[in-house]
N, C-alpha and C positions, 0 to 999 in steps of 0.2 A: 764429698760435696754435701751441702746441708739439701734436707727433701722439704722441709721448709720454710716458707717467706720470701720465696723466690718470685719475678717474674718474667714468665716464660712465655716465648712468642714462638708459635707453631701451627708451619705452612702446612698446607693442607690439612689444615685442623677442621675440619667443619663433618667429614665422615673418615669409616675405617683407622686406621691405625694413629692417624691422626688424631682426629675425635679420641680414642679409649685410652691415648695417654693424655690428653686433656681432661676429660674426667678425673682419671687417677690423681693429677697431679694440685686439680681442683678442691679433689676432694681430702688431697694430705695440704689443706695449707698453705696455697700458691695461687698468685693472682694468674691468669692463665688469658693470652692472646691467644685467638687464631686467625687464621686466614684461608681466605678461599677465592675461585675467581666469582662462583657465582651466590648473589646477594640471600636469596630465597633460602637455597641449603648453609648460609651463614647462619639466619634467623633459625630454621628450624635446630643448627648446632647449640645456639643461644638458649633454646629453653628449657633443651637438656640439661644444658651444665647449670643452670641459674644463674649463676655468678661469674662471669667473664666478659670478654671483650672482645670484639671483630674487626677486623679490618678488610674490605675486599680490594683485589687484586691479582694480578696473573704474575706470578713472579720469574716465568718464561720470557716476560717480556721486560726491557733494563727499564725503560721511565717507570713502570712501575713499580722495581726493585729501589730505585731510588728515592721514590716518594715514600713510599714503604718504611722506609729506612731514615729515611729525615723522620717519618711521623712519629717512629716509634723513640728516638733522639729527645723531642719535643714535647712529646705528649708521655709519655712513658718513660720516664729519665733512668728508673727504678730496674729496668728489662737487665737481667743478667745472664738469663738461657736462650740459645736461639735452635731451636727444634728445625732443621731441614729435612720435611719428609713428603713435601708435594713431588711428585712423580707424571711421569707419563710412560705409555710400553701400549706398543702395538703388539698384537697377535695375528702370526699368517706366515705364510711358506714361501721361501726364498722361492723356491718353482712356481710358486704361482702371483706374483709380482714382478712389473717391473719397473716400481719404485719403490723399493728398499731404503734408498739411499736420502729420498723426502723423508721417509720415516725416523730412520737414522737421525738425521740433524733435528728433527724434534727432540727426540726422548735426549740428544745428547746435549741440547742446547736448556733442555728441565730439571736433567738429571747428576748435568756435571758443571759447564758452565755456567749457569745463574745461581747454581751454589756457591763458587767459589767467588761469584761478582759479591752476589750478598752479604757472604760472609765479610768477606772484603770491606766493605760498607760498615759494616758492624763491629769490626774486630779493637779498632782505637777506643769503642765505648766500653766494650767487654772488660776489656786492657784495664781501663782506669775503676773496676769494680773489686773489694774487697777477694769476692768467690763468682766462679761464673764460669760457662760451658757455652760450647759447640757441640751437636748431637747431630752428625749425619744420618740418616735412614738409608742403608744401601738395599743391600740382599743376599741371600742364598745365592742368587746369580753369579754373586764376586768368583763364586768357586768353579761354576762352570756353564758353557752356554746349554740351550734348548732350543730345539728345530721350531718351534711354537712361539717364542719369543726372540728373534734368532739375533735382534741388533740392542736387546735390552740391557742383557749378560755386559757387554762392553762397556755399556756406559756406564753401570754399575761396579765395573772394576774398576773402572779410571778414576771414579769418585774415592775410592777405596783407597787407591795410589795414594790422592790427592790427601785425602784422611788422615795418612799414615804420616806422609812428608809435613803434615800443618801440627800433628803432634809432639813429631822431632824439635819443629823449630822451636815449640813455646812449651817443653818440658821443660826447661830452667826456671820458668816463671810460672809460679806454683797457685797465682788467682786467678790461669784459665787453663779448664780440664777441655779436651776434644775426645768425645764420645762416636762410638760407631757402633750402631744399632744394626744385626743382620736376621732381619724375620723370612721364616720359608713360605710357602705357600699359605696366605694366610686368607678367611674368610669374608672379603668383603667386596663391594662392587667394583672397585679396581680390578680385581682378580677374577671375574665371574667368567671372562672369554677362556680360560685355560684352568679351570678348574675349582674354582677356590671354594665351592662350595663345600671341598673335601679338604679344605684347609682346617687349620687351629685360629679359634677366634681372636678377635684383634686385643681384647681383653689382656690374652696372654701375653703377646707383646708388651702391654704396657706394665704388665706387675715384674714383669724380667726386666725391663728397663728402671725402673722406679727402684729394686731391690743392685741393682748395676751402682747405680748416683750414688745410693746409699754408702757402700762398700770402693767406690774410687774404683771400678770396674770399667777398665775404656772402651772394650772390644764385647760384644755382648751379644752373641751368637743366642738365635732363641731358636725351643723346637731342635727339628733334626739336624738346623745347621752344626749344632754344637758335634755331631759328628765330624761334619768336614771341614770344622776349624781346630779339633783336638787333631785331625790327622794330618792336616796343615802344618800346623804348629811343629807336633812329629817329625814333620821332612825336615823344618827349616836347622830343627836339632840335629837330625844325623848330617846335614849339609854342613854345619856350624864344627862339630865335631867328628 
């Protein structure tokens, strides 16, 4: 995949992992979309990067995913990456809640279902571009849950599934790559309830991913995951054989 002249639209782009591959990608070359729901941290993402473009919105929510998605249609005919890495994840104890399950249909309706709406939404534009990519953001989570995050892990894996199956289908058709980005605990106000400030900066994610595009790398385990996806990998080999 070329790293640049691309344009690339990415949710939750305005802080943390979103924001430091928007810079990155800003700064090899790329006209660079982001999004975010709120207007203020849009503007202050703006004058970090100099050079980009904002769109606000909740992409949790579908009229917004479809306004979204027409504007970018319209006004951005050029968009050939679409970066999904707005998130939500509650932190708290199955013991000590007794709505898990409100929690639940949020992060899963953020983090698995309005991806695959939007994607959805986008996929026929994608289609008809010379080179172009889908870049999910999952997680270290995909590999296992955490008493701390106890309904996030799942929804993380489902996207994962979904990832893997949207790969199969459009591997014959070689002008669009689907990417799956898995960062561990990484530093930013996302992660601040369960530790992050003992994370790896969001920085890093973005130069593992950027050197991924480079190389036609679709699975891009960053940090410690890259253990529990060599070991992954592992099973699936002695399983296979």
């Amino acid at each position: 995949m070329k790293t640049t002249g691309n344009t690339v639209f990415i949710s939750g782009g305005s802080a943390g992992i979103g924001l430091a591959i928007a810079k990155k990608l800003n700064a090899t070359g790329n006209k660079v979309i982001i999004n975010g729901r709120n207007e203020e941290r849009l503007q202050n993402a703006l004058r970090e990067l100099g050079d980009a473009v904002a769109i606000q919105g909740d992409l949790s929510v579908e009229a917004d995913r479809v306004r979204i998605a027409a504007h970018l249609k319209e006004h951005h005919p050029d968009v050939n990456i679409i970066i999904n890495n707005a998130g939500a994840a509650f932190s708290y104890l199955l013991n000590e809640t007794s709505n898990a399950h409100e929690k639940a249909v949020i992060e899963m309706n953020t983090n698995y279902f309005s991806v695959i709406h939007f994607t959805e939404l986008l996929l026929p534009h994608l289609l008809q571009k010379a080179e172009s990519a889908v870049v999910n953001v999952s997680s270290i989570a995909v590999y296992g849950s955490n008493k701390f995050i106890p309904t996030y892990g799942a929804t993380k894996a489902a996207l994962h599934s979904y990832t893997v199956a949207l790969r199969y289908t459009y591997e014959e058709q070689k002008n669009v790559q689907i990417y799956e980005v898995y960062p561990p605990l990484v530093n930013t106000e996302f992660s601040a309830e369960i530790g992050g400030a003992n994370g790896i900066p969001p920085e890093e994610v973005a130069d593992e991913f950027f050197i991924a595009l480079e190389k036609n790398q679709f699975d891009v385990p960053v940090g410690n995951t890259k253990a529990y996806a060599s070991a992954f990998q592992e099973a699936l080999e002695k399983l296979k054989g």
